[in-house]
C-alpha positions as CSV (number, residue, x, y, z in Angstrom):
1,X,-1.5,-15.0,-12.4
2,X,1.3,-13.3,-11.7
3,X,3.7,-14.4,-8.3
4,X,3.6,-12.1,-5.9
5,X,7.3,-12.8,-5.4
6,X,8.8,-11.3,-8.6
7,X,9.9,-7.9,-8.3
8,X,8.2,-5.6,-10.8
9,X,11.2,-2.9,-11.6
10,X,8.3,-0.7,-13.2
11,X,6.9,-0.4,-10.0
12,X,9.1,2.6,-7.1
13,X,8.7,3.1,-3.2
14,X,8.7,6.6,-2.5
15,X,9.5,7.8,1.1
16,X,9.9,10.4,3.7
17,X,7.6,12.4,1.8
18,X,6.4,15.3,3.5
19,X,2.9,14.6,5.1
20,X,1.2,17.2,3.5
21,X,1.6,15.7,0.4
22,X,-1.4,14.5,-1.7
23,X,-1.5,12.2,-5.1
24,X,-1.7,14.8,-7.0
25,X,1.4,16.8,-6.0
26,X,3.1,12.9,-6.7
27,X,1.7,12.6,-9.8
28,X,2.9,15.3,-11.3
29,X,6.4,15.2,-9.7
30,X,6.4,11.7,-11.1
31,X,4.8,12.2,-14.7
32,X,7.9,14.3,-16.2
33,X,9.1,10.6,-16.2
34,X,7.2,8.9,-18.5
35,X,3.3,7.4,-18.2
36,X,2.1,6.4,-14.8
37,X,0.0,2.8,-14.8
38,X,-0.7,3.4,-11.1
39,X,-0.2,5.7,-8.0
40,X,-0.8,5.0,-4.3
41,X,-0.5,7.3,-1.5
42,X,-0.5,5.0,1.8
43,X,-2.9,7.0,4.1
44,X,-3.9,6.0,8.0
45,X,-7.2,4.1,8.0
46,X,-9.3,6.1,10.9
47,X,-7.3,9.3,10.0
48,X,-6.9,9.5,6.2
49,X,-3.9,11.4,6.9
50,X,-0.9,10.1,4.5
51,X,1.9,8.1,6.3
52,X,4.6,9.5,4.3
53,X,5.2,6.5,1.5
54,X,3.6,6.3,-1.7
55,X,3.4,3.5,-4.8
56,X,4.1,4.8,-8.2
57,X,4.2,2.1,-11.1
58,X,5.6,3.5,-14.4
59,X,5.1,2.0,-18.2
60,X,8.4,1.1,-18.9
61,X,11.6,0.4,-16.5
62,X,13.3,3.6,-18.2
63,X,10.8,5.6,-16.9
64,X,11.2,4.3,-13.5
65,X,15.0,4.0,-13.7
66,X,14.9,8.0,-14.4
67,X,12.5,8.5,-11.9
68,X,14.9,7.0,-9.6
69,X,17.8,9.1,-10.6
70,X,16.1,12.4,-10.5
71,X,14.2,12.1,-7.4
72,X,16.3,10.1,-4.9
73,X,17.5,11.9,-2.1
74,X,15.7,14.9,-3.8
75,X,14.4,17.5,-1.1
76,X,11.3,18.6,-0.9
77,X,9.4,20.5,1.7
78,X,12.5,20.2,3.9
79,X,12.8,16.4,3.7
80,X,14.9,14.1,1.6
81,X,12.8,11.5,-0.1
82,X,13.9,8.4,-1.4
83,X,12.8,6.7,-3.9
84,X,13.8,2.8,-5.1
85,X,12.3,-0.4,-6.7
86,X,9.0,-1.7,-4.4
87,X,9.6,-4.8,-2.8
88,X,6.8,-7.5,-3.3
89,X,4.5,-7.6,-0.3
90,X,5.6,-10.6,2.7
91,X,3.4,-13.5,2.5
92,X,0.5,-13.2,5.4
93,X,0.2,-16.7,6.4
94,X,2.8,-17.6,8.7
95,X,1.8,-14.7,11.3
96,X,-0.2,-15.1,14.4
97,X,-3.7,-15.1,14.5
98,X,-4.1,-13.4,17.8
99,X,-7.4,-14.9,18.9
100,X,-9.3,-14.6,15.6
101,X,-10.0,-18.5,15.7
102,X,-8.4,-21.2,13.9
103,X,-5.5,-23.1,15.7
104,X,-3.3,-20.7,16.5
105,X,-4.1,-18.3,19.6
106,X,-7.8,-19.9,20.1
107,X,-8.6,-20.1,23.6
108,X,-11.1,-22.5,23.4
109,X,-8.8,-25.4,22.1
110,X,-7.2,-25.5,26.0
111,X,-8.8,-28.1,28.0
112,X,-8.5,-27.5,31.9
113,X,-8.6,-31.0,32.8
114,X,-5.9,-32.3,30.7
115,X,-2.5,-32.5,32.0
116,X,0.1,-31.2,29.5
């Protein structure tokens, strides 16, 4: 299993893209660069609408080092996007819980009666 840690250069952030659009229009923006393994436009959950970032994980690093070049700080639909190597995701388990049980934040751990 990979670690989630290691920085995959294949693998670009794209942002400020315009909102309108879709993984299409990224895919073929993107393709010109060499074969795309994966593509992921980040979208709202209750909307669908896209939140302006997208995912896009080449074959090779050359691909995504031209990709890079080309399109960073390129302007499209009135906005300059940027486009650089993803960072891997933060690790999850050192945030709050915020009353979802457990230790942390669980309300019914507090007893009334004893002095603290």
């Amino acid at each position: 299993m990979e670690d989630s840690q290691t920085v995959n250069p294949n693998k670009l952030y794209l942002g400020n893209l315009p909102f309108s659009m879709l993984e299409d229009d990224i895919r073929t923006l993107c393709s010109e660069f060499g074969e795309i393994k994966e593509l992921k436009l980040i979208t709202d959950f209750a909307t669908g609408r896209s939140k302006g970032f997208a995912f896009v994980e080449f074959a090779t690093k050359e691909a995504a080092d031209a990709a890079i070049a080309a399109l960073d700080q390129k302007e499209i639909d009135g906005r300059a996007i940027f486009v650089k190597v993803a960072k891997p995701k933060a690790p999850r388990g050192d945030r709050p819980s915020f009353g979802r049980g457990g230790d942390r934040g669980d309300h019914r751990s507090f007893d009334r009666n004893k002095r603290y």
